[in-house]
C-alpha positions in Angstrom: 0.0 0.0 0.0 1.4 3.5 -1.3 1.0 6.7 1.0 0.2 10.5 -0.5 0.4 13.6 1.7 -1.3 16.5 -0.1 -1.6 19.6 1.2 -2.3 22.5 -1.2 -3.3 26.5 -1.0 -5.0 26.7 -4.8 -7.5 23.8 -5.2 -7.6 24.5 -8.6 -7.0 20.8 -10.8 -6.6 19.1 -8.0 -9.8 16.8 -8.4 -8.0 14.5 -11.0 -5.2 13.8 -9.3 -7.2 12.7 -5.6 -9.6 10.8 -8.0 -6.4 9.1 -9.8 -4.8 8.2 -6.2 -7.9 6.8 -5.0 -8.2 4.6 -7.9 -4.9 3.4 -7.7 -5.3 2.4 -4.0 -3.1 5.2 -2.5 -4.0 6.0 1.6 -4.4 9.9 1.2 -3.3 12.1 3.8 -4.1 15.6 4.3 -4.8 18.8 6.2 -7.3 21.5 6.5 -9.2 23.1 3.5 -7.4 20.3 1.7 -8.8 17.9 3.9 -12.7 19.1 3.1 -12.0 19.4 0.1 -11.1 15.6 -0.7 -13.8 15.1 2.1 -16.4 17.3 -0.3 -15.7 14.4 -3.4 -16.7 12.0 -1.1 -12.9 10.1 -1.3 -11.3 9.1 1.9 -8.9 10.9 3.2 -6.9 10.2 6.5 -6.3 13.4 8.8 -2.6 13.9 9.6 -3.9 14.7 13.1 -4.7 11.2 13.4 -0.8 10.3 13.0 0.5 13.3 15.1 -2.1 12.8 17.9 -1.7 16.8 17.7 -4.3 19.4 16.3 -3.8 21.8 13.3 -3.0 24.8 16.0 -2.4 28.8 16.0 -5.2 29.3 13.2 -3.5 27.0 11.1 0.1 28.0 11.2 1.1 24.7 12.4 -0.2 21.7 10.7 2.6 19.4 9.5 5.4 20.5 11.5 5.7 17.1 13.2 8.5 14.4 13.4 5.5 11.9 12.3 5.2 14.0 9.2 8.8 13.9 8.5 10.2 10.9 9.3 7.3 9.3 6.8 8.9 11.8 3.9 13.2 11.4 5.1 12.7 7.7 6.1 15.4 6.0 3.5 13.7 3.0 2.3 17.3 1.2 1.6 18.0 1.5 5.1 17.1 -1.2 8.1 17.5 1.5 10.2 15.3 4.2 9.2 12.4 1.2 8.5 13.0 0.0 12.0 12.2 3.6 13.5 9.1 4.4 11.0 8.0 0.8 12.3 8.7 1.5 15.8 7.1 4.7 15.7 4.2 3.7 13.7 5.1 6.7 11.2 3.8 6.3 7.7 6.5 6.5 4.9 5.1 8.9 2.5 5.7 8.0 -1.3 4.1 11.3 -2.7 4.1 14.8 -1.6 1.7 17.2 -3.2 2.1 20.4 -2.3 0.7 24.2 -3.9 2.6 27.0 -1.7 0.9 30.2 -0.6 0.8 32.9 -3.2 3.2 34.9 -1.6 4.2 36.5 -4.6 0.8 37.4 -5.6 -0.5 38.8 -2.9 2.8 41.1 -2.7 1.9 42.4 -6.2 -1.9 42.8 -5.4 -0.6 45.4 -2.6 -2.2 43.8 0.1 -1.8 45.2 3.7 1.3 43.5 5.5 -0.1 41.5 8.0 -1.9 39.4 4.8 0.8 39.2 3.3 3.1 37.8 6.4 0.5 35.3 6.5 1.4 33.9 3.1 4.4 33.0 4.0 4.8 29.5 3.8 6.4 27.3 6.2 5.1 23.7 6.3 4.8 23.6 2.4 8.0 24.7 2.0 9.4 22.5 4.4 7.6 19.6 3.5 9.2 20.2 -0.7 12.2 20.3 0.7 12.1 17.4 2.8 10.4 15.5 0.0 12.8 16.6 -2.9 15.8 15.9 -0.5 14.3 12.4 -0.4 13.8 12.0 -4.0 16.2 8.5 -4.4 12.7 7.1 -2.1 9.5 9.8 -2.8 8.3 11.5 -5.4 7.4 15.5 -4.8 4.8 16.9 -6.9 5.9 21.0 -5.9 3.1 23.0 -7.5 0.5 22.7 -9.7 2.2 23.3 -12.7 4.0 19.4 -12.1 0.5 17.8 -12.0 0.0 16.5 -15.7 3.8 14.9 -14.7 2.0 13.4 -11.9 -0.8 12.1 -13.8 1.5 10.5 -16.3 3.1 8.3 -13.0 0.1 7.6 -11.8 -1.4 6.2 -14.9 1.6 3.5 -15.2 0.2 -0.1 -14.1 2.6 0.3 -11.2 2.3 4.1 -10.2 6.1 4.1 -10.1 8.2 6.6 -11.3 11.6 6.4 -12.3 14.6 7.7 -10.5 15.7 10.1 -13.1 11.6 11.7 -12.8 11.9 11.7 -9.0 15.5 13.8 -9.8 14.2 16.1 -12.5 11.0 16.8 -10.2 13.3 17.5 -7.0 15.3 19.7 -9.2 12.1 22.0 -9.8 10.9 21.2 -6.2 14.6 23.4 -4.9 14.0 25.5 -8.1 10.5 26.9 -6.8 11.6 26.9 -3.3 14.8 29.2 -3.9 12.3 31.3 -6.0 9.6 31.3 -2.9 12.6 32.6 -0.8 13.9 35.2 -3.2 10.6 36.8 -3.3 10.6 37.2 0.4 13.8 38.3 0.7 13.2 41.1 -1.8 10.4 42.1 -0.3 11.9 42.5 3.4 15.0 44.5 1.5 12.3 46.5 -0.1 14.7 49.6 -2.1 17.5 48.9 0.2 20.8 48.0 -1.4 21.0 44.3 -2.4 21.1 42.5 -5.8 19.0 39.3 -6.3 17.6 37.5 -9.1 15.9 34.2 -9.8 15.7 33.0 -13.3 15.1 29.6 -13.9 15.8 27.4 -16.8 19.1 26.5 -17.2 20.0 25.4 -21.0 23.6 24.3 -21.5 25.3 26.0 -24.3 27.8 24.1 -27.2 30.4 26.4 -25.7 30.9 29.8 -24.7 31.8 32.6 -26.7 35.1 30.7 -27.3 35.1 26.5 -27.2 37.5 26.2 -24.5 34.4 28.2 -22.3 31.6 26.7 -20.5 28.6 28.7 -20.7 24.8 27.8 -19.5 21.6 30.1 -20.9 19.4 30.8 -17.6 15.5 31.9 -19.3 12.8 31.3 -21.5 13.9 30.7 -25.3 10.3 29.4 -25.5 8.6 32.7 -24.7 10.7 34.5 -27.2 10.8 32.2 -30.2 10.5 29.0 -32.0 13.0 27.4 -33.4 11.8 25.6 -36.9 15.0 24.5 -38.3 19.2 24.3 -37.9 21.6 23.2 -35.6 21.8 23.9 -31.6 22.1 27.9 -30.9 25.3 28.9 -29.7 26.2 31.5 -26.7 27.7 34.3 -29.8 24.2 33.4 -31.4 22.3 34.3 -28.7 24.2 37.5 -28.0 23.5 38.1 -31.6 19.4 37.6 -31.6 19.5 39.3 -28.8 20.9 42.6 -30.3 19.1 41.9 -34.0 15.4 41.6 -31.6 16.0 44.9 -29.5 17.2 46.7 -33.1 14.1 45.3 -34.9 11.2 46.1 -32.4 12.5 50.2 -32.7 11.1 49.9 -36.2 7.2 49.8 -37.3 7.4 49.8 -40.9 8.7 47.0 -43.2 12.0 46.4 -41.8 15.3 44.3 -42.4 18.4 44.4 -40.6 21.8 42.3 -40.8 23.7 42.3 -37.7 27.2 41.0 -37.2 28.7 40.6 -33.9 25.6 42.3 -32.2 26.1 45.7 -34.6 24.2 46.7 -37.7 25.9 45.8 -40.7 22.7 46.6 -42.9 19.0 47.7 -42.2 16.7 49.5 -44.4 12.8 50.0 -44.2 11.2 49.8 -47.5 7.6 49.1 -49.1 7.9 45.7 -49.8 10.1 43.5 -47.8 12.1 42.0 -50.7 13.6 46.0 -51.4 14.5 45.9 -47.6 16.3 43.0 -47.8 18.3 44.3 -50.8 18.7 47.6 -49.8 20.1 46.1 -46.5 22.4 44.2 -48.0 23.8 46.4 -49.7 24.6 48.3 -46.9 27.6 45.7 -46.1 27.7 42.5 -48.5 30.6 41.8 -47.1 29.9 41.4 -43.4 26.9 40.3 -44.3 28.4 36.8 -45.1 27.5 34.3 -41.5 25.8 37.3 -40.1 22.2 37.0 -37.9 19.0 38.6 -40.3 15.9 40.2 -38.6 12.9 41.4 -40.5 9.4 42.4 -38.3 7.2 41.1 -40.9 6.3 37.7 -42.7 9.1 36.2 -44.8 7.5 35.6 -48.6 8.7 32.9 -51.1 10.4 35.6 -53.1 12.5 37.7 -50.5 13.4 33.6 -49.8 14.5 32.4 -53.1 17.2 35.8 -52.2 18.4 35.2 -49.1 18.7 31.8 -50.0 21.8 33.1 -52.2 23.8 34.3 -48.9 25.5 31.8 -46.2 24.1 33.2 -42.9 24.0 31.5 -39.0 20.5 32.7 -38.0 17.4 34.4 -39.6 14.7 35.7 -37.3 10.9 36.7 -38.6 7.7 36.6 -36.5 6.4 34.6 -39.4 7.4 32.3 -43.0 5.0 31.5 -45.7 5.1 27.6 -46.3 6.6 28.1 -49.5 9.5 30.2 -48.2 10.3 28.1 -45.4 11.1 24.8 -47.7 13.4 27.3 -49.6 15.7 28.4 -46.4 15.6 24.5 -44.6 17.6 23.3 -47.8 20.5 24.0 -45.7 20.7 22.0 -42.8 22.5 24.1 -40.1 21.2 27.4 -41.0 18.8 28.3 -37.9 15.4 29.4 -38.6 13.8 31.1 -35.5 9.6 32.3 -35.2 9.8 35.5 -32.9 6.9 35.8 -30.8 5.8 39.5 -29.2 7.3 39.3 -25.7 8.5 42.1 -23.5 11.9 43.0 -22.5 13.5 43.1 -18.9 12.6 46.9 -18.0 16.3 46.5 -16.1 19.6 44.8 -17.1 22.4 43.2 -15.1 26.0 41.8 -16.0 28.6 40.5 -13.7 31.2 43.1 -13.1 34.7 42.3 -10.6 33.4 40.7 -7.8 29.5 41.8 -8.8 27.0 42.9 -10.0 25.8 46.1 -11.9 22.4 46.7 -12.8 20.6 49.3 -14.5 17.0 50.9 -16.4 16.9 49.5 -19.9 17.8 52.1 -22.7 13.4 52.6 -23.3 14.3 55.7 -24.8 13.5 56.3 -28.7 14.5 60.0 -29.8 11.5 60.6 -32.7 10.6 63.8 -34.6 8.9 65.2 -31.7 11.9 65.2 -29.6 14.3 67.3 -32.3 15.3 70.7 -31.3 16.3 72.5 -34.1 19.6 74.5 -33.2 20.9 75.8 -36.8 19.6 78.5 -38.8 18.4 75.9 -41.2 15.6 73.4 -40.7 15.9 69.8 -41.6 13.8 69.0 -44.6 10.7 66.2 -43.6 12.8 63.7 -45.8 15.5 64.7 -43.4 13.9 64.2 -40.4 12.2 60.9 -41.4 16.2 60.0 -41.5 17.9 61.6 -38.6 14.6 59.4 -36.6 15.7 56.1 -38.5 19.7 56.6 -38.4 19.1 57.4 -34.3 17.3 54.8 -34.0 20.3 52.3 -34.6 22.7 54.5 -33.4 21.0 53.6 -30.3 22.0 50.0 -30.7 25.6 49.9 -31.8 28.6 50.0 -30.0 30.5 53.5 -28.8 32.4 55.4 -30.2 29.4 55.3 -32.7 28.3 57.2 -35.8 25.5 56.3 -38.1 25.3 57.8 -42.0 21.8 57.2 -43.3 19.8 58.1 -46.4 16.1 57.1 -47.8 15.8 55.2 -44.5 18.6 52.8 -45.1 22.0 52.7 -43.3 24.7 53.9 -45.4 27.7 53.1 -43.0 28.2 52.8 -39.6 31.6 53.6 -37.7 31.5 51.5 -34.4 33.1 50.6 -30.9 36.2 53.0 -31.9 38.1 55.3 -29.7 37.3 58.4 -31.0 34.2 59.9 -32.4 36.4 61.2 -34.9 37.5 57.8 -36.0 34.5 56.3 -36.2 33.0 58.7 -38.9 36.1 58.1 -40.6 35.7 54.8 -40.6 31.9 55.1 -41.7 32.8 57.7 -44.7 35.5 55.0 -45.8 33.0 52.3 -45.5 30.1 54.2 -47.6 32.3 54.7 -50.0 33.9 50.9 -50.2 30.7 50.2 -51.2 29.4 52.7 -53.5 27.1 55.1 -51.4 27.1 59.1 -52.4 27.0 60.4 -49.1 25.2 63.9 -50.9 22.3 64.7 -48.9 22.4 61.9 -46.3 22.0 62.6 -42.1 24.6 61.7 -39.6 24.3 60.8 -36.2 26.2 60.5 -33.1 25.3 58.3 -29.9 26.9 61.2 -27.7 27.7 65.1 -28.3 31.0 66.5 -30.4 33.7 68.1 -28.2 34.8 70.0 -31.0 33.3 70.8 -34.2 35.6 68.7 -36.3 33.4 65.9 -36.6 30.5 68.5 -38.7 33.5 69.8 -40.9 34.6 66.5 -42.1 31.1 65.1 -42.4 30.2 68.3 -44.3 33.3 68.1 -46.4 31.8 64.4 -47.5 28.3 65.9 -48.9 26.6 65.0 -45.5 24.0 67.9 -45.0 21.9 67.5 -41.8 23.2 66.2 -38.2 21.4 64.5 -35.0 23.0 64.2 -31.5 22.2 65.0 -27.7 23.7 67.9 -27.4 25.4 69.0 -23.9 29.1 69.7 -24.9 30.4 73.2 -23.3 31.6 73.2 -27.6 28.0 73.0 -28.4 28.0 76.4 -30.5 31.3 75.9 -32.3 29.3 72.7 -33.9 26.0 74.6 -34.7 28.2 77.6 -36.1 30.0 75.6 -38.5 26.4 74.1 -39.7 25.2 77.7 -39.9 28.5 79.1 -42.2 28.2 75.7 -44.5 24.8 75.4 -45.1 23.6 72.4 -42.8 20.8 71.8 -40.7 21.5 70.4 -37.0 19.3 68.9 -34.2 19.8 67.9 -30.9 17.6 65.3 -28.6 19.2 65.8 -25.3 19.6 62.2 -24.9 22.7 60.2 -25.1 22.9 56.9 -26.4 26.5 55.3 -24.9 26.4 51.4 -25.5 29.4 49.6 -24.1 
């Protein structure tokens, strides 16, 4: 005869799984509301009262908290010892422990008064998952509701046993929930005091790490964020790299493609159709392009396919593929195919730093139209500003030093992660012209202010004609003079855009 303790906060799919244990002959065990609840569907259920000789006491704050209890879940079954005291103290041994914790969580985010939520603190269900998953080589723990179609499954073998490995992966979630339960407490005691503390569960182990002699492990939800519908494994650099090409993408409401190589813009433009982005984006960097992550925001068409089909890449990413299209890009076997699903970002990020941790807002802000203070004599064009929106908008996203030259909402060049502003619109002017662009009439932007106006006379001296930046340098009006003498409109947004 098998033996189940239950005891559970949220009754909610719980009738199944007392119906199933009945069936299979199990002894139930329970307390309190759970106890009238089995009671209610006329199942028998054995008070635990009637193995501690001890009431449920102090308005139900102490119910299991009883070497009775415990010794039926920690008794080692392998062990003549531990049968010999369960035997001699007429304890139970417990094979499954069903337990649903107190919404602690919840009740802190509905804002209740303190005193409710003190009293969701858990202590006997928590206690009685940790005893349980300790004891996994012996009992199975069923932690939360979320584990009961597992449950199910076990108990619809002929045998109602599970498997070791089971009883390992559910004791694994069992301390997984429990170090979540006490996280949430914790930060709710530190309140806005000074601590760092996060929880994130899901541990996927990675090929490698950004090198192969490094270990690396992805802690989240992949799930939440996309499907994967064809190619090999994702790799730790592929995953910094849809991460980048995601944020990029979601600034951008119109038909969009972007090309990013080692988490910076190589290519994006924002066309009618979606096959003219893709081109126009490739042509912003062919070169780079070559094993690079693609992005688009809207469905991915036989046609734009039978294109990209033509370039090696690691990764495309599109919330949607027509059939059609899809057959095309799974041709190759390793290229990874992802489905991005609408999901929302962290509103703060973290990296490990020293011996810590720093944590900060996530860069939410866009700089559009609205937010351009014209500082020049002469105003942007509407075509202009249309650009200086679009090339501050990935400016955002690449590396610092940055500067971005854009025309007809497509990315001309991009200097990135140098040590001078000065060299990196170099380095963008050098690019644009590697590849072809006439930089006459195009926008430049800057993720931070010029210290000097040097950067406006060599852009200017290139055929650029109309500048975006934050503003804020003490050299502010040497910039917007030089504009003024040569003809060029300036704006500033008053927000800086550093990405290191």
């Amino acid at each position: 005869m098998k033996n189940a303790l239950i005891s559970v906060f949220d009754k909610e799919g719980l009738e199944p799984i007392v119906r199933q244990f009945d069936k299979c002959g199990i002894t139930i065990y329970s307390t309190g509301g759970t106890q009238k609840f089995i009671e209610q569907l006329g199942i028998n259920v054995v008070p635990v009262e009637d193995i501690t000789s001890f009431p449920s006491i102090l308005g139900g704050r102490v119910k299991t908290l009883h070497p009775r209890v415990f010794g039926g879940i920690l008794g080692r079954r392998d062990l003549s010892s531990d049968l010999a005291e369960l035997d001699q103290y007429e304890i139970p041994p417990f094979d499954f422990v069903v337990v649903d914790l107190y919404p602690f969580e919840k009740t802190v985010a509905e804002g209740k008064p303190e005193d409710e939520i003190i009293e969701k603190i858990d202590i006997g269900g928590i206690s009685l998952i940790r005893a349980a998953a300790k004891n996994y080589q012996h009992v199975t723990v069923i932690p939360s509701k979320q584990e009961y179609g597992k449950l199910l499954e076990i108990l619809q073998n002929k045998d109602t046993e599970s498997s070791l490995e089971t009883r390992k992966e559910l004791a694994k979630r069992a301390f997984a929930i429990s170090s979540h339960y006490d996280t949430q407490i914790n930060a709710y005691f530190i309140g806005e005091g000074p601590s760092f503390s996060k929880k994130i569960s899901g541990g996927k182990t990675l090929r490698y790490g950004e090198n192969p002699h490094q270990k690396a492990t992805f802690y989240g939800d992949l799930d939440a964020v996309f499907t994967q519908l064809h190619g090999k494994e994702l790799s730790y650099n592929n995953l910094l790299d849809i991460d980048a090409a995601l944020n990029l993408i979601s600034e951008f409401s119109d038909i969009t493609f972007a090309v990013i190589k080692h988490n910076n813009a190589c290519g994006i433009a924002s066309r009618n159709t979606l096959l003219e982005a893709w081109k126009d984006a490739l042509a912003g960097d062919p070169v780079s392009a070559f094993g690079g992550i693609l992005v688009t925001n809207t469905l991915i068409d036989e046609t734009t396919a039978k294109e990209i089909d033509t370039l090696f890449f690691e990764v495309l990413i599109a919330p949607a593929f027509d059939a059609a299209g899809l057959e095309i890009l799974k041709k190759k076997k390793n290229r990874m195919l992802l489905q991005s699903h609408p999901f929302k970002f962290p509103e703060r990020n973290f990296r490990s730093l020293l011996n810590g941790v720093v944590e900060q807002d996530r860069d939410w802000k866009t700089d559009l139209i609205a937010d351009m203070k014209q500082v020049t004599k002469l105003a942007p064009t509407e075509e202009q500003k249309i650009d200086l929106e679009f090339a501050n908008k990935i400016v955002k996203h690449l590396k610092s030093n940055t500067i971005v030259l854009a025309k007809n909402k497509q990315l001309l060049a991009a200097g990135v992660g140098q040590t001078s502003r000065v060299d990196a619109l170099k380095q963008a002017i050098e690019k644009a012209g590697n590849f072809g662009f006439d930089l006459h009439g195009s926008v430049m932007s800057s993720d931070a202010y010029f210290p000097f106006p040097d950067c406006v006379e060599i852009a200017h001296n290139a055929g650029i004609t109309s500048v975006i930046h934050p503003g804020g340098s003490i050299n502010d009006s040497k910039s917007i003079a030089y504009c003024d003498e040569n003809n060029m409109s300036m704006v500033l947004t008053g927000t800086r855009h550093f990405k290191h």
